[in-house]
N, C-alpha and C positions, 0 to 999 in steps of 0.2 A: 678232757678237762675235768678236775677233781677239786675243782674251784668256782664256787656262784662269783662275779665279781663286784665291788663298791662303788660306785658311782657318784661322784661331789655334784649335783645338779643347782650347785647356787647361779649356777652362771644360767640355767634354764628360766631358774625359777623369778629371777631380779631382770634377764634379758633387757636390754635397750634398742636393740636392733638387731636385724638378722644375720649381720655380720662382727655382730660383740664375739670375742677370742674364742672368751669363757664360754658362750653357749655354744660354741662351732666342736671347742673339744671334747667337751662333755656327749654336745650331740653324734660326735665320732666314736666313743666310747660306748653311749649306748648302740649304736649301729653294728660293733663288735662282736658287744653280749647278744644280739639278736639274732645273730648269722650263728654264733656259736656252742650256743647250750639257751636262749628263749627268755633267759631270767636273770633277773639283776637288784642288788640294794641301792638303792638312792640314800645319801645322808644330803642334810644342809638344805632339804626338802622344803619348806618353812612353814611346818605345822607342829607347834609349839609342844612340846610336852606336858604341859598341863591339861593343854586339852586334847593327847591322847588318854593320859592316864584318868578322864572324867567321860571318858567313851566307854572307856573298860568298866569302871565305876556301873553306871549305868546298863549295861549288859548284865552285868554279874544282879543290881538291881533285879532285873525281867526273871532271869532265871533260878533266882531266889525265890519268887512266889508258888504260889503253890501249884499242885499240877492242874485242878481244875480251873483256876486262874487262865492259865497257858493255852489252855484248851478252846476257853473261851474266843481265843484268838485263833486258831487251827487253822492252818493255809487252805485247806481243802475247803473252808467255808468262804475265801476269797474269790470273785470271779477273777481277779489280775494278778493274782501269785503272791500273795504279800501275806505276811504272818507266819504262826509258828510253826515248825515240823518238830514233831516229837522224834525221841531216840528211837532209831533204826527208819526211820520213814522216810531215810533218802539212801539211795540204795546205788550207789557208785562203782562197789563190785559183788561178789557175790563172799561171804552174807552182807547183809546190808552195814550202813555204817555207825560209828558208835558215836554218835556227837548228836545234837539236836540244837536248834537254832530260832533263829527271827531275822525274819526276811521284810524289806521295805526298800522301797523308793521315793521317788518323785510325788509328793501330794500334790493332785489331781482334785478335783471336784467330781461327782458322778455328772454332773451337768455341764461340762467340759465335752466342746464336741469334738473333741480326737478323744476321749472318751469314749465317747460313744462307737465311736469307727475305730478304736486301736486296741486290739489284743494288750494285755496285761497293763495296763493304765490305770489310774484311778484312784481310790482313798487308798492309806493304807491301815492294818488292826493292831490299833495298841492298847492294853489293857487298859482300864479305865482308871484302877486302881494306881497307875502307876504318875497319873497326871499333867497336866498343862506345861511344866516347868519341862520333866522329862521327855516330852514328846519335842517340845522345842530346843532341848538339848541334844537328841541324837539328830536332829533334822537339820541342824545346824553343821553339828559334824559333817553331816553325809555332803553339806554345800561346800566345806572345806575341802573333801577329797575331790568332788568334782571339779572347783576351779585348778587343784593341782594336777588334776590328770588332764586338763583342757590344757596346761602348761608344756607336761609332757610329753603330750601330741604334737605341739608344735616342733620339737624334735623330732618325731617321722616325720613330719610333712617335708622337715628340711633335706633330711637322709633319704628321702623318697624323690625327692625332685619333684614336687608339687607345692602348687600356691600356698602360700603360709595357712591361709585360714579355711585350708583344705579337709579336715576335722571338723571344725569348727561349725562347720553348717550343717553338720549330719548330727550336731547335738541340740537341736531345738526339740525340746520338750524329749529329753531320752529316754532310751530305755534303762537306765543306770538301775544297777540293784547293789545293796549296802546287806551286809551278812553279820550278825550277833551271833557266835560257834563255840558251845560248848563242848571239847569231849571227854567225855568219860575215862575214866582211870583202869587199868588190865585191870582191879579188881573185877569190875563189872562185863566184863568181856562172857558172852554166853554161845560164843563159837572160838576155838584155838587161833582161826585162821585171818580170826576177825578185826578188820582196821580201822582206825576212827574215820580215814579218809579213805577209801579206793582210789587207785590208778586210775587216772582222765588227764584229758584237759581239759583245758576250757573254752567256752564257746563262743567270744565275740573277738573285739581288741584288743584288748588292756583290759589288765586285771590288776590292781594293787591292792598289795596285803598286810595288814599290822598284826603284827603275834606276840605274847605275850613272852617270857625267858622259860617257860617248858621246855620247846623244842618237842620237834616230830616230823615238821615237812621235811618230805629226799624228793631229789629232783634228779630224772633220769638224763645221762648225757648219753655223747653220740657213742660212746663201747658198750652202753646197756648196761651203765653202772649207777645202781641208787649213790646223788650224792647228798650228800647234810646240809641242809638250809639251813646253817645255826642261827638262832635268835643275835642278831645286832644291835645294842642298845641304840634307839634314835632312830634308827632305820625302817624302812619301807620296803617291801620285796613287791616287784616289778616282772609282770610274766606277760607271754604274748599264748591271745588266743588262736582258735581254729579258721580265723577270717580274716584274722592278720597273715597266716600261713598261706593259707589260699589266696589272696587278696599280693602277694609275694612272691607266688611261684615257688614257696616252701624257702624262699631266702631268706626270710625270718622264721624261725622257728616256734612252732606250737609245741610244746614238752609237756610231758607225760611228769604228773606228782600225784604224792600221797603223803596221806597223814599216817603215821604208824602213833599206836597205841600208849600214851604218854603213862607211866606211873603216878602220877597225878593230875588233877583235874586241868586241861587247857583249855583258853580263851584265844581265839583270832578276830581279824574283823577284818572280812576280804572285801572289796569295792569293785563291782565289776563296772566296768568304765565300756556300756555297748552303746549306740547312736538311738534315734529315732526310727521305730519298729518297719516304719516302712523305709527305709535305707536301703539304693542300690547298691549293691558291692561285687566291684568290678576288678580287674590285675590293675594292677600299677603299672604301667609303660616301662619303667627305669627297670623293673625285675624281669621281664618277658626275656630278654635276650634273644633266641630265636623258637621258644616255645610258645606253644598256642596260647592265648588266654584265658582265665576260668570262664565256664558261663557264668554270666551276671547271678547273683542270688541278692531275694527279700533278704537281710538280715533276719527280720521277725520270722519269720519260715522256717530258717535255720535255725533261731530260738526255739522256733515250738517243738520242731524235729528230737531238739534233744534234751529238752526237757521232758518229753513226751517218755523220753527211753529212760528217765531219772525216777519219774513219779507213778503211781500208781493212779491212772483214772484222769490224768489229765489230758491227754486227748486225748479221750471221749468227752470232758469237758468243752474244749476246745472245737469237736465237732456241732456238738448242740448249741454252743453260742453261735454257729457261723448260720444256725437251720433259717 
């Protein structure tokens, strides 16, 4: 396949019941994309244009300030992962990558007792300078992707043969994380080999991603051919993580993407759509066919595991908090 494919998800996203036409086809279509190259654009999505184009707004905002501003906010100074990573400080292949970002979630209170008991919860760091208006601007945002990605779930639940709101209980109080991504332009590249993104995947369910008209993500199919995520205007690109893979019996596919090096500066803003940190995750019955099932995994386990292999110092973090 030398084709990501489009997907009309109005019939997902307006749905009346479980057996409306529109969502049955739609939810067959993604069922397609999943089994056969992991990744898909959704249009008719219904998250208005205006307010993507006041997300990006806002991003560009954060990383217009200055560097010691940015700093001020340094993820390494968060105990739940939230805040800035400066350029090259996420390191996805080898060299490290050329983009730098803002990371946040779910606002949490520190005096929140799954707080207190839950790995990466909690406030998140936004500059102070940037104010009240803007922090409830992108926080806003981030509640729009979540109710669309709680939409889009109800499509596996259907393609999976499981209770409609079989999702839906593994998202109380999530792990959701929302990504502000700048990368840098080949000017600035200080190794030949160097990408703005490294080859991975990703690590939970569902991942949805808004990107700006650069262009850069390729997405690996099954011949082991980078193919071209081109920018769709309207569009949403749609991938499956490492747990949806596993959690499938590899029926759904986890794919391997990267960002390559844009000639000018690019902006994304990925939404990783992961449950509540202590989520069991078990096979689906409907994918088993006559192979064994995963052993059960934490989700959150499996977050730390790989972020641990991302960051620099965070588990060792992560051990000290558990002492």
């Amino acid at each position: 396949m030398d084709q990501i494919p489009v997907i009309d998800v109005s019939g997902i996203v307006s749905r009346t019941s479980k057996g409306d036409v529109k969502f049955v086809e739609a939810s067959r279509l993604i069922d397609q994309a999943c089994r056969n190259i992991g990744f898909f654009y959704i249009t008719n999505h219904g998250i208005a244009k205006e307010k993507i184009d006041k997300a990006f707004q806002r991003a560009k905002e954060f990383f217009e300030l200055p560097a010691s501003q940015k700093l001020e906010v340094d993820i390494n100074k968060s105990d739940n992962h939230r805040g800035y990573t400066a350029l090259g400080a996420e390191k996805l292949g080898d060299p490290s990558d050329l983009k730098e970002g803002l990371d946040f979630g779910i606002e949490m209170s520190i005096d929140d007792p799954d707080v207190k008991n839950t790995p990466n919860q909690g406030p998140n760091q936004f500059p102070p300078s940037l104010g009240e208006e803007w922090k409830k601007d992108v926080l806003d945002f981030q509640d729009l992707l979540l109710d669309l990605a709680r939409k889009i779930l109800r499509a596996f639940a259907f393609n999976l043969k499981v209770e409609d709101d079989f999702f839906v209980k593994m998202y109380e109080k999530p792990n959701i994380l929302t990504r502000f991504l700048k990368y840098s332009p080949a000017s600035q590249k200080t190794f030949q080999n160097q990408l703005g993104c490294g080859a991975h995947t990703d690590y939970g369910f569902l991942t949805l991603l808004i990107q700006d008209q650069v262009g850069g993500l390729e997405v690996m199919n099954r011949e082991g051919e980078w193919v071209k995520a081109h920018p769709i205007s309207d569009a949403i690109v749609v991938n499956m993580g490492d747990l949806m893979e596993m959690a499938t019996n590899k029926v759904y596919l986890a794919t391997l993407h990267r960002v390559t090096v844009p000639e000018t500066t690019r902006y994304s803003i990925p939404f990783f759509c992961e449950p509540n940190y202590w989520t069991q995750v078990e096979s689906f019955p409907s994918c088993l066919g006559n192979s064994q099932p995963m052993t059960p995994v934490i989700f959150g386990r499996h977050l730390d595991a790989k972020l641990g292999a991302t960051y620099e110092g965070y588990s060792e973090k992560r051990k000290e908090e558990e002492k």
